[in-house]
One Martini backbone bead per residue (centre of mass of N, CA, C, O) as a GRO file, in nm:
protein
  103
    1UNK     BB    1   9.115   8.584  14.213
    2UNK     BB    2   9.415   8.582  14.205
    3UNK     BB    3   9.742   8.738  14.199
    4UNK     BB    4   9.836   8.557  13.959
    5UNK     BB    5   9.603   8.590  13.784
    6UNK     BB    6   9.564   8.846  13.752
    7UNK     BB    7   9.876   8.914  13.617
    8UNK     BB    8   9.855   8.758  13.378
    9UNK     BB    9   9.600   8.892  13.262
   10UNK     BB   10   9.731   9.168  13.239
   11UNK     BB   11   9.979   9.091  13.019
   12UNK     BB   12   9.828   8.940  12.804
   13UNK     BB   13   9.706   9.220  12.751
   14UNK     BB   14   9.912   9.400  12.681
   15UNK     BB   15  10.031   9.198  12.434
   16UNK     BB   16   9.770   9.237  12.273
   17UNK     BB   17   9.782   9.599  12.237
   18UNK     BB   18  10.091   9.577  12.123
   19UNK     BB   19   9.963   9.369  11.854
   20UNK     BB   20   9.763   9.614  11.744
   21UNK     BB   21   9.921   9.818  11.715
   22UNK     BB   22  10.165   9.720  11.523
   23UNK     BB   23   9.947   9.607  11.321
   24UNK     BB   24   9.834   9.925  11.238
   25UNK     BB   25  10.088  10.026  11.173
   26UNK     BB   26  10.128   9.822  10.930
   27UNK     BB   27   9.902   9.922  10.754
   28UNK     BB   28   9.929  10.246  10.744
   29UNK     BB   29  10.223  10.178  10.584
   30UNK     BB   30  10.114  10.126  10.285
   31UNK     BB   31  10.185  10.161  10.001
   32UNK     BB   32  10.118  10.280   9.659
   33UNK     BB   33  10.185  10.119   9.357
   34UNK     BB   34  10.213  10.295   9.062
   35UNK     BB   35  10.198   9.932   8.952
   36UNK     BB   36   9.898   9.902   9.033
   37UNK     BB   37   9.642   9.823   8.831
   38UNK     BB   38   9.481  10.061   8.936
   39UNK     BB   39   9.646  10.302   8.929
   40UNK     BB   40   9.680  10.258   8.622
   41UNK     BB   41   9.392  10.276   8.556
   42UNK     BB   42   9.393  10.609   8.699
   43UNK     BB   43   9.687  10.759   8.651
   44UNK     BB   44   9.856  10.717   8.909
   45UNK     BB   45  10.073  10.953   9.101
   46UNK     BB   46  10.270  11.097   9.317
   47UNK     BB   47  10.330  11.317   9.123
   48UNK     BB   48  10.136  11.571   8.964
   49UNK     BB   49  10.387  11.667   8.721
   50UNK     BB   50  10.382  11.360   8.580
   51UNK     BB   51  10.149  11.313   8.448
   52UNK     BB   52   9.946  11.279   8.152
   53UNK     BB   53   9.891  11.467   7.968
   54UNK     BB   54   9.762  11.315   7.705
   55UNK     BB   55   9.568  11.146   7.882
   56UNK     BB   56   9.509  11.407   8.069
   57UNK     BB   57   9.412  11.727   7.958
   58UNK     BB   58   9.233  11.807   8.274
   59UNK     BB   59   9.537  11.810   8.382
   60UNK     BB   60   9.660  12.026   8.703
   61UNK     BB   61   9.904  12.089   8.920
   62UNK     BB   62   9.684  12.160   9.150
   63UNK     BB   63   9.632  11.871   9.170
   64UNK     BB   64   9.569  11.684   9.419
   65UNK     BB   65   9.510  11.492   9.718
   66UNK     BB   66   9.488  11.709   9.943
   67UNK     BB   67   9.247  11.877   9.702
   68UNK     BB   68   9.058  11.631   9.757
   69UNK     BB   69   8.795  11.461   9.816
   70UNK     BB   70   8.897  11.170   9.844
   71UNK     BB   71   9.044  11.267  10.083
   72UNK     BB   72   9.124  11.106  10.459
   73UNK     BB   73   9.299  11.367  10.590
   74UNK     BB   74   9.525  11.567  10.633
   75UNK     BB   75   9.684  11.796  10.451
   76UNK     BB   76   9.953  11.778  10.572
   77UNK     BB   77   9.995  11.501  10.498
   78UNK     BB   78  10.208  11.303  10.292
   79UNK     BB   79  10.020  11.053  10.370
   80UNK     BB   80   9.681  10.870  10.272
   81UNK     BB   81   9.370  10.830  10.225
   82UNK     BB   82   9.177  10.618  10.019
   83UNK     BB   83   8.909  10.454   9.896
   84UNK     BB   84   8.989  10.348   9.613
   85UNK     BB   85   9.316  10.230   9.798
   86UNK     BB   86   9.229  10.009   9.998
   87UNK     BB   87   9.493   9.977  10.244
   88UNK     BB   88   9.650  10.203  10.069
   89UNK     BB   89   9.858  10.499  10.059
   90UNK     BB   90   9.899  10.817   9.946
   91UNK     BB   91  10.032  11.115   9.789
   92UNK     BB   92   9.985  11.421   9.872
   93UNK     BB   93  10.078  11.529   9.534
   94UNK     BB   94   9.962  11.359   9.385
   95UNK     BB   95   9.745  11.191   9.125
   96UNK     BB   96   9.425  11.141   8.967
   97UNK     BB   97   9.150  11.071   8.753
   98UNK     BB   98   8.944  11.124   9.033
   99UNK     BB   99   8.952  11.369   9.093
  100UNK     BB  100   8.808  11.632   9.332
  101UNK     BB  101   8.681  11.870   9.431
  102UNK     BB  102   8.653  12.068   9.701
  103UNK     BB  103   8.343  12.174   9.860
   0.00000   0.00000   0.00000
């Protein structure tokens, strides 16, 4: 392999990392759309104070996203993943009708 050669391939690889990383960091940041199909369906608001008492009679506003089981980030993040609305970000005060405690 030439110095010419070598050194295309060495940018085209650097060209490619920043390529996936910016991919990677817009997917990480598609946040949940409180009108998204599911969310309605799960009763999800981005403020666990916002709840619909009178649908969801045993929801508790100490009830997070950040201290269910289904949270899978850190508890201090503002925005973390959710299996249920895979692909898109809830936020850490929010709240659904699937919360688990945390055991």
């Amino acid at each position: 392999m030439s110095h010419t050669d070598r050194r295309t391939f060495m940018m085209q690889v650097a060209a490619c990392g920043s390529l996936l990383a910016a991919g990677s960091q817009a997917m990480a940041q598609a946040r949940l759309d409180e009108k998204d199909p599911q969310a309605v369906a799960l009763g999800y608001v981005h403020d666990t104070t916002k709840a619909d008492k009178k649908k969801f009679p045993k929801h508790d506003n100490s009830q997070k996203c950040t201290n269910c089981a289904l949270w899978q980030s850190k508890p201090t993040d503002a925005w973390g993943n959710c299996p249920l609305f895979a692909g898109k970000q809830v936020a850490g005060p929010g709240w659904c009708s699937a919360w688990a405690k945390k055991g």
